[in-house]
Backbone bond lengths (Angstrom), bond angles and torsions (degrees), N, CA, C in turn:
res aa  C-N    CA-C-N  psi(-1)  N-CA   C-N-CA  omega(-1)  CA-C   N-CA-C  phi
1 X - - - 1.428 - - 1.518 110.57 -
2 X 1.242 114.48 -42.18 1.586 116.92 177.45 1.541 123.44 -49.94
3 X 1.908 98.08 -45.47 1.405 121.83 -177.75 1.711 103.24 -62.72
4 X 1.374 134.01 -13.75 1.281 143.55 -155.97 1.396 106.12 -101.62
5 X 1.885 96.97 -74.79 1.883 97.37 156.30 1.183 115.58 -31.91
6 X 1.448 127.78 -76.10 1.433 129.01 -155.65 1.407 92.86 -48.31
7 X 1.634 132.92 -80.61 1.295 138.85 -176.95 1.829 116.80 -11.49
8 X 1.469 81.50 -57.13 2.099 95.35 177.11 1.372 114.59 -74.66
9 X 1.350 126.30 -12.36 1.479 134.74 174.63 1.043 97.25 -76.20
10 X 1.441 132.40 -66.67 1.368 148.50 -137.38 1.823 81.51 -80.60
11 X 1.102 129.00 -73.03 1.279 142.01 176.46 1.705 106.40 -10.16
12 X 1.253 93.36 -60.78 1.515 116.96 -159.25 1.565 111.71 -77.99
13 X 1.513 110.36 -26.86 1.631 131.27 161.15 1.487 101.12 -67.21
14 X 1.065 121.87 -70.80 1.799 112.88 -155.88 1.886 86.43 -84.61
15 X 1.026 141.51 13.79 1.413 118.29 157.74 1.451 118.73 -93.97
16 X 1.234 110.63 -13.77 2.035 131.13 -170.71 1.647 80.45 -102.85
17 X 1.172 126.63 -32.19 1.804 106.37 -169.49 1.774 99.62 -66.77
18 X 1.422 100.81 -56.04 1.714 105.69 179.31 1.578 137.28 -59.27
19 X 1.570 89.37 -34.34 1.440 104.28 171.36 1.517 112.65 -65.95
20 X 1.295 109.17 -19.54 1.869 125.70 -172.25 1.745 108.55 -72.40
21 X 2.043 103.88 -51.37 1.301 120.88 176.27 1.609 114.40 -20.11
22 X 1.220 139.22 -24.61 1.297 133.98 -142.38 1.982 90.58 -65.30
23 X 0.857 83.18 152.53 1.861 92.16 169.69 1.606 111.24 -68.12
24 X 1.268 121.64 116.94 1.388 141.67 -172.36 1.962 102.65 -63.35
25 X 1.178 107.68 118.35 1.681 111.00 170.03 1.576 100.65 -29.08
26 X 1.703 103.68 151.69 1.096 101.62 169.83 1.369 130.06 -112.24
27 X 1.197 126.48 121.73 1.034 112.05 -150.06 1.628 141.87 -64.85
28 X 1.306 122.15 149.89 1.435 124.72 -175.87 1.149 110.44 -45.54
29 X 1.689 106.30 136.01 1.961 101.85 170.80 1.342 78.86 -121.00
30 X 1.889 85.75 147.69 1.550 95.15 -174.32 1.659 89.74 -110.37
31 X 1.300 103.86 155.38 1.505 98.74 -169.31 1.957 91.78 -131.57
32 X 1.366 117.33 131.26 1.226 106.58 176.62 1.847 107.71 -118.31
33 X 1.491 95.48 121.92 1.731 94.10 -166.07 1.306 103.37 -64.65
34 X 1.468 140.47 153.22 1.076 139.18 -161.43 1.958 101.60 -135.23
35 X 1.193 122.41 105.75 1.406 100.60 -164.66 1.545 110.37 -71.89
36 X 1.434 85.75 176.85 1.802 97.57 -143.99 2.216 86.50 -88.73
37 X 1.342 109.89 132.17 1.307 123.44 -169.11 1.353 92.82 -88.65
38 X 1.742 115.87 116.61 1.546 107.58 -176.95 1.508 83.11 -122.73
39 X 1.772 105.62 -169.80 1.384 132.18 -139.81 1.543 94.60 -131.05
40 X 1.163 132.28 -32.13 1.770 156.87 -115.06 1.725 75.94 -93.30
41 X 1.328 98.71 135.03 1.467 146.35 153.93 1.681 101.52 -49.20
42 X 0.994 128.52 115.66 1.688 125.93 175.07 1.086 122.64 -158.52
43 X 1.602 114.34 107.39 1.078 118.79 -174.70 1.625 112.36 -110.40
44 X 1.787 116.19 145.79 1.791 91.63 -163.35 1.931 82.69 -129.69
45 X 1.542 112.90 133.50 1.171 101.47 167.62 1.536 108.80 -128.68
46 X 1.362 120.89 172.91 1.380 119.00 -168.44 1.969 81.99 -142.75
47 X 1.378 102.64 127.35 1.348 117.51 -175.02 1.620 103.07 -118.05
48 X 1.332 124.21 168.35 1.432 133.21 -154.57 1.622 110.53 -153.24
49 X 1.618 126.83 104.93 1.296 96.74 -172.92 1.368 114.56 -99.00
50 X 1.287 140.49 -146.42 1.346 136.39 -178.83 1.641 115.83 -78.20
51 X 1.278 108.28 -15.33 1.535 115.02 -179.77 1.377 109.91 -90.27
52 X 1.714 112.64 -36.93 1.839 118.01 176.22 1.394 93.34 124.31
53 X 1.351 130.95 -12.85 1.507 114.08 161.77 1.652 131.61 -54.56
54 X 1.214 106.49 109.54 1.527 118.32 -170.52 1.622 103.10 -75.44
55 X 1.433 119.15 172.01 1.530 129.09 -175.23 2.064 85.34 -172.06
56 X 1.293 79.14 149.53 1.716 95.93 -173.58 1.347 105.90 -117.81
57 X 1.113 153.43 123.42 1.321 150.71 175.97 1.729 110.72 -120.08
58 X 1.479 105.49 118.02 1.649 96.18 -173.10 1.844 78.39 -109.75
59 X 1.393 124.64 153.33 1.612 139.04 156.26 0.535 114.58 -155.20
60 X 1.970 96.12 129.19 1.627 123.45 -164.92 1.418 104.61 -103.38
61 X 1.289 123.23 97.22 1.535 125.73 -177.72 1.456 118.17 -72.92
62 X 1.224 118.47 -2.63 1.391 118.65 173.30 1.938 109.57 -109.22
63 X 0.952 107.48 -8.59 1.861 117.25 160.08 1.627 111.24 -97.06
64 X 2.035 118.15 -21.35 1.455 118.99 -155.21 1.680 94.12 46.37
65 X 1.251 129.75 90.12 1.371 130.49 144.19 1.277 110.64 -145.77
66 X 1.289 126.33 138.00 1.317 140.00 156.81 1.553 123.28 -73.29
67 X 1.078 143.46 113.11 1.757 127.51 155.26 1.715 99.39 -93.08
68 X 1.373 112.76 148.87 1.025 132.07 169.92 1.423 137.92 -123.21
69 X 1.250 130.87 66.05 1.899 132.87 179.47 1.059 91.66 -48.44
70 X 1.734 102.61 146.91 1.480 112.24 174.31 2.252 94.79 -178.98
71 X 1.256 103.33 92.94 1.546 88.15 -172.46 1.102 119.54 106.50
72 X 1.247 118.78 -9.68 1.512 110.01 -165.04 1.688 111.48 97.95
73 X 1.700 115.80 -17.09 1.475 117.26 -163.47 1.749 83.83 -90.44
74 X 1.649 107.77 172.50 1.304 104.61 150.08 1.650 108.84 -144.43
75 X 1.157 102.13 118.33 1.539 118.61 160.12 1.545 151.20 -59.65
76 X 1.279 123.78 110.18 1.402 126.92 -177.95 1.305 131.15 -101.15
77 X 1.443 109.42 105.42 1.562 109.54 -167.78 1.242 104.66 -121.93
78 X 1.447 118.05 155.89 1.428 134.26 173.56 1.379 104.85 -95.83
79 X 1.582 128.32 160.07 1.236 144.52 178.79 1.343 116.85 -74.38
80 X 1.118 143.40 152.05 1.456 142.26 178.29 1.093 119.15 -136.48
81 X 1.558 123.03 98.50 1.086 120.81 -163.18 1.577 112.48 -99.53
82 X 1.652 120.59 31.74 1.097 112.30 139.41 1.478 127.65 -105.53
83 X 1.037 120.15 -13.25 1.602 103.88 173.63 2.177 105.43 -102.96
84 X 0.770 96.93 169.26 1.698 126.67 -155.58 1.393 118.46 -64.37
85 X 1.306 93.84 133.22 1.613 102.14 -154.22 1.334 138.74 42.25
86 X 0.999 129.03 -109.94 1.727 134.98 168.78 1.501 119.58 -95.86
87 X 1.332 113.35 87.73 1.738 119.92 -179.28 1.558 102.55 -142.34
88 X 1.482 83.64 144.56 1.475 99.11 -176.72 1.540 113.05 -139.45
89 X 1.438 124.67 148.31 1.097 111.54 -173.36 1.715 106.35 -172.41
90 X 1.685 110.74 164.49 1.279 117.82 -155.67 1.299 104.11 -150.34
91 X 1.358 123.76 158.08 1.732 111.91 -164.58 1.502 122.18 -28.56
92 X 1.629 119.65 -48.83 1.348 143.56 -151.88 1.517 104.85 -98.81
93 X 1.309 108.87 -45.89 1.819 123.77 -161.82 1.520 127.25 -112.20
94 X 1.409 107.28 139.75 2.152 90.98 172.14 1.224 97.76 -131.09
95 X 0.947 111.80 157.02 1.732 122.68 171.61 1.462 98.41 -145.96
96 X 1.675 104.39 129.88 0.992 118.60 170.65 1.581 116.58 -167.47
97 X 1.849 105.27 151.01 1.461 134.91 -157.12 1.353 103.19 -105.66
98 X 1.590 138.84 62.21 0.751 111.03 150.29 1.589 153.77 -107.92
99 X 1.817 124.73 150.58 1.109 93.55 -170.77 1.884 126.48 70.23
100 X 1.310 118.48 -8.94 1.031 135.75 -162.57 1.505 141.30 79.05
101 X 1.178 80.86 14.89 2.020 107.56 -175.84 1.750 104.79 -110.28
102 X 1.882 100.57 109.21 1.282 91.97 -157.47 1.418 88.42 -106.35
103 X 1.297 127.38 143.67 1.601 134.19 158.88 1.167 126.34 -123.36
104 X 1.578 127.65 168.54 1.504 120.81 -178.17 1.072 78.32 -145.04
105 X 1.167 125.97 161.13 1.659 137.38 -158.01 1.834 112.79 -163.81
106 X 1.063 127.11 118.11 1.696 117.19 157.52 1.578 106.88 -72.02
107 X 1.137 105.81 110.55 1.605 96.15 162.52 1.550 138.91 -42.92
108 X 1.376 95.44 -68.86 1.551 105.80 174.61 1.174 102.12 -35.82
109 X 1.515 125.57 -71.25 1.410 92.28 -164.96 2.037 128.35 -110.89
110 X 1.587 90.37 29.04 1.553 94.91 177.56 1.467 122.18 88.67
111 X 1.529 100.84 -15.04 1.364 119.39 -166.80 2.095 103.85 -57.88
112 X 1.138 122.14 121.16 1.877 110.03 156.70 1.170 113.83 -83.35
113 X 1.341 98.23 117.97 1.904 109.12 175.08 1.825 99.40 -66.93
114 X 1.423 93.79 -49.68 1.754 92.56 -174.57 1.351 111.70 -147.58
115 X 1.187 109.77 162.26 1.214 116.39 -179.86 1.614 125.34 -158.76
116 X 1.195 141.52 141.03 1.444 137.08 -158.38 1.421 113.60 -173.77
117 X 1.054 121.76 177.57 1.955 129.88 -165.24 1.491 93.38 -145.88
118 X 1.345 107.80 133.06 1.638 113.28 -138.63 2.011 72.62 -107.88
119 X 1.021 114.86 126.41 1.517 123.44 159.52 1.210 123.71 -23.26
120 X 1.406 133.00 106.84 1.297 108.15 171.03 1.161 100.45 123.36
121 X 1.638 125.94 -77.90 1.453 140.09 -116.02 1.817 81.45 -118.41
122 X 1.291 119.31 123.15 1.737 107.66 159.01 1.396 91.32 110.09
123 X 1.004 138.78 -49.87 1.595 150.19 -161.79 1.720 99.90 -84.53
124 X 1.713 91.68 133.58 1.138 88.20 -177.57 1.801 113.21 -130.96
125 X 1.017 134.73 176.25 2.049 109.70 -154.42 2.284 82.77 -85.34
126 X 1.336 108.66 -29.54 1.638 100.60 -169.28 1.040 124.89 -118.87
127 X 1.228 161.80 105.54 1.061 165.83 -173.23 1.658 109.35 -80.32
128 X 1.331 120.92 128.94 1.366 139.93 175.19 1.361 106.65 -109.78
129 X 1.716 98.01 145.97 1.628 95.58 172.27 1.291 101.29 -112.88
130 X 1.492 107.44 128.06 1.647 103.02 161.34 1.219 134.77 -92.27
131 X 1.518 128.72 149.50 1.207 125.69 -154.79 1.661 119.58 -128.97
């Protein structure tokens, strides 16, 4: 009887050893994104026109890109370094600072989405009339 147990022990050991073999999960890598440390030129302004419609302008002078909020939409324009001073623009759209006169414009059809006189900049304490 002993020789039987032992046999069914032993049995019962190397069948739980194999049944165990299965390949162990592998384990989770935890990966923690680390944001990316840039260099980029960024300037962010929030403009105001005479009615209270706001427009957000972030420009990245080290990409030349403009983004533009305006509506709820948001806009992506490239810089244009042929027309004057600070303008940017994209098949459909222009945005531009000049002088302190800021506009956003649809091209196609001429239409001004916005328009405003940037505080400060352009304004002068007297106005002359010339004649």
């Amino acid at each position: 009887m002993k020789k039987v147990l032992l046999s069914v022990a032993l049995g019962l050991i190397a069948f739980s050893g194999t049944a165990c073999k299965n390949s162990p999960k592998e384990a989770e890598m935890l990966t923690v994104a680390t944001p990316a440390v840039t260099n980029d030129d960024i300037i962010k302004n929030v403009y105001t026109d005479n009615v209270g419609e706001k427009i957000e302008v972030t420009i990245n002078s080290t990409q030349n890109t403009a983004i533009v909020h305006l509506d709820g939409k948001t806009y992506e324009l490239k810089k244009s370094d042929e027309l004057p001073e600070y303008t940017a623009s994209n098949a459909e759209y222009q945005y531009s600072n000049i002088r302190g006169n800021i506009t956003f414009t649809k091209k196609n059809y001429d239409m001004v989405l916005f328009r405003a006189k940037e505080n400060g900049k352009g304004q002068s304490g007297t106005k002359m009339a010339s004649y």
